[in-house]
KEMAR-414904 format. One record per residue (C-alpha): residue number from 0; x negated, y negated, z negated. Coordinates in Angstrom, 2 decimals. Each point is the difference from the previous one (the first is absolute). Last residue first. Layout:
N
+------+---------+---------+---------+
! resi !      c1 !      c2 !      c3 !
+------+---------+---------+---------+
!  NUM !       X !       Y !       Z !
...
+------+---------+---------+---------+
end
This chain:
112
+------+---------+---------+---------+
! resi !      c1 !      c2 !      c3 !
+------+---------+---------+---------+
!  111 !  -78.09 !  -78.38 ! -120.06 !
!  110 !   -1.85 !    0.18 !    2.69 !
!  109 !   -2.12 !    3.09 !    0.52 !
!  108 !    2.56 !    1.13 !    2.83 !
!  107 !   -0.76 !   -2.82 !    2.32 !
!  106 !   -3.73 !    1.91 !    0.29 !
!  105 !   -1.63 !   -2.17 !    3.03 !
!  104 !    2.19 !   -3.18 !    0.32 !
!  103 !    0.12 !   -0.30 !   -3.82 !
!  102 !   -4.59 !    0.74 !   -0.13 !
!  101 !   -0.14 !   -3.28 !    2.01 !
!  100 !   -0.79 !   -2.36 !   -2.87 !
!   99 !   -0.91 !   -2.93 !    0.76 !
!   98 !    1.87 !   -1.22 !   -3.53 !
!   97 !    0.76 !    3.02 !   -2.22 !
!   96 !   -2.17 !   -1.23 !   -2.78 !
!   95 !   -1.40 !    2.19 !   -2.57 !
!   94 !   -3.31 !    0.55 !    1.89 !
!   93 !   -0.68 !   -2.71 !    2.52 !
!   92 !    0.71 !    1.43 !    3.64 !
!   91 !   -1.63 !   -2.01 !    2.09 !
!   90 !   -3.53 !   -0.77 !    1.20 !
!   89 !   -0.45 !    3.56 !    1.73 !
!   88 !    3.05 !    0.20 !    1.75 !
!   87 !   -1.08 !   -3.85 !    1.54 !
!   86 !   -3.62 !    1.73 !    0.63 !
!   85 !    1.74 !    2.58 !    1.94 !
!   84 !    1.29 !   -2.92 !    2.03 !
!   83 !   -2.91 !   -1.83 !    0.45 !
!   82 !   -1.98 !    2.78 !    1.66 !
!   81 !    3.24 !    1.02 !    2.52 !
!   80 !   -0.56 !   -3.29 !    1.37 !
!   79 !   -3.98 !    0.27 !   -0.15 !
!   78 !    0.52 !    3.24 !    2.04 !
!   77 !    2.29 !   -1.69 !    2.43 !
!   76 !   -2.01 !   -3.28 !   -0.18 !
!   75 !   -3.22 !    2.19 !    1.49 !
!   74 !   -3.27 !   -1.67 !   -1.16 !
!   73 !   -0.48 !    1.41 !   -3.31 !
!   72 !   -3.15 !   -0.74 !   -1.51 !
!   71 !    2.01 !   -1.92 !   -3.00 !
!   70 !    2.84 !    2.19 !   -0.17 !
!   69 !   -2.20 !    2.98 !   -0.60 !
!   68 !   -1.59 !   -1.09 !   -3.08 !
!   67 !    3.32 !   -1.38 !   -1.49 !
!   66 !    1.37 !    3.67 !    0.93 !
!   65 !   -3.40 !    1.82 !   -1.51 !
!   64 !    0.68 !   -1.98 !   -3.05 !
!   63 !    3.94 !    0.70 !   -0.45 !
!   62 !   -0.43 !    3.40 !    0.25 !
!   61 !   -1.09 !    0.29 !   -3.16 !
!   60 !    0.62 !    3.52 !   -0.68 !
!   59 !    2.21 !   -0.94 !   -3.08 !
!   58 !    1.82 !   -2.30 !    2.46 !
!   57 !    1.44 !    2.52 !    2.08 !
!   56 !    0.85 !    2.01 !   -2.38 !
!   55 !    2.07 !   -2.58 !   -1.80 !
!   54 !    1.19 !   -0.76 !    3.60 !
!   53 !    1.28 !    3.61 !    0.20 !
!   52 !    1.62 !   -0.42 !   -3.33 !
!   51 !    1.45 !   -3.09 !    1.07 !
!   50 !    2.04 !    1.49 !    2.59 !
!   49 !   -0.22 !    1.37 !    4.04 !
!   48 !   -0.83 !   -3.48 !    1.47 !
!   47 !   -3.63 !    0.27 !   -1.62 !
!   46 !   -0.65 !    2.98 !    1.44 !
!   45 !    1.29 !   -0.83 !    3.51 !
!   44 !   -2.17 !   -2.83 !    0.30 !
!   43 !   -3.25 !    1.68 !   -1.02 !
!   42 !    1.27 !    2.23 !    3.24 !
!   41 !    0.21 !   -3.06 !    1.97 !
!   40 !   -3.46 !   -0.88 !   -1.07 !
!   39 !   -1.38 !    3.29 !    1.53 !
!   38 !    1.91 !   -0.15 !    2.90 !
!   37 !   -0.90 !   -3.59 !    1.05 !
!   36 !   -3.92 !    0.72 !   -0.98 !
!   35 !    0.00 !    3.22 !    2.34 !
!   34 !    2.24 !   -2.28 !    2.48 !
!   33 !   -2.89 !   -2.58 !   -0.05 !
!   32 !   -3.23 !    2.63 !    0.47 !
!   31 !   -3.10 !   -0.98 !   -1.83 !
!   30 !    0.63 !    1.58 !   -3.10 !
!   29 !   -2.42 !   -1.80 !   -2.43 !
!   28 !   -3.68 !    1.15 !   -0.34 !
!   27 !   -1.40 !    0.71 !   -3.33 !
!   26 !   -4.08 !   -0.60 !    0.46 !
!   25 !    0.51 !   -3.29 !   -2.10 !
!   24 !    0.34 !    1.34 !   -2.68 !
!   23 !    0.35 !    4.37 !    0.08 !
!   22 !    1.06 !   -0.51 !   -3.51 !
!   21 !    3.04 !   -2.30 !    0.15 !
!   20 !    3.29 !    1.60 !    1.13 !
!   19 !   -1.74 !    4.03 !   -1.50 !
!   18 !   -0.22 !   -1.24 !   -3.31 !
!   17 !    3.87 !    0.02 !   -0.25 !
!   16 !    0.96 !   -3.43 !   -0.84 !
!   15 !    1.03 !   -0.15 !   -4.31 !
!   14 !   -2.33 !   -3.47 !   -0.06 !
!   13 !   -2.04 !   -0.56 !    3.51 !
!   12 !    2.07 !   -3.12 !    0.31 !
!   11 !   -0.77 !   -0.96 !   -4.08 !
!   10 !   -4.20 !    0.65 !    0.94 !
!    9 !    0.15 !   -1.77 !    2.83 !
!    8 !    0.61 !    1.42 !    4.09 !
!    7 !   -2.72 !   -0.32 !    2.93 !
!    6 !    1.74 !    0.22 !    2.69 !
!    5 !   -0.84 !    3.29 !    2.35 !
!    4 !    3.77 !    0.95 !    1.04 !
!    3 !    2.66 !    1.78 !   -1.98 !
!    2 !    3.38 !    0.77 !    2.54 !
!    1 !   -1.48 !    3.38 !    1.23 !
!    0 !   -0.44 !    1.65 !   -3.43 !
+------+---------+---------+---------+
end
């Protein structure tokens, strides 16, 4: 889990998280190198450009919380760029609405 760092999380961040992003404490040490981070983000990215059922999975892992976390130790832009963006997949998307939705550029066929 290179993108989870030593903060301290809450009870309701630490909610559905895989055990393993916030038991080691404050012994968890982030990925220290840039492009590691870049790549790793940029493949969050990817998920959540491929359709909402990716970004459903995404967000049942909570991904959200080790982004936020990262985002505010981050001191590349790049990385923080790419950051913000998955976090923009991540906001939208309200079930039952088609607005934000990028799932019609992905599978054109599934439109009726």
């Amino acid at each position: 889990y290179p993108l989870a760092g030593p903060e301290e999380l809450d009870v309701d961040e630490k909610r559905g998280l895989d055990p393993d992003l916030w038991l080691e404490g404050p012994d968890k040490v982030r990925e220290s190198d840039h492009f590691a981070r870049l790549f790793l983000v940029e493949s969050i990215l990817l998920l959540c450009a491929t359709g909402r059922k990716s970004r459903d999975t995404v967000r049942l892992a909570r991904t959200y919380t080790i982004l936020k976390w990262t985002d505010m130790v981050e001191e590349h832009e790049d990385v923080s760029e790419r950051i913000n963006e998955c976090v923009q997949y991540l906001r939208r998307d309200e079930y039952g609405t088609q607005e934000g939705s990028s799932d019609d550029l992905v599978y054109p066929s599934l439109k009726a």
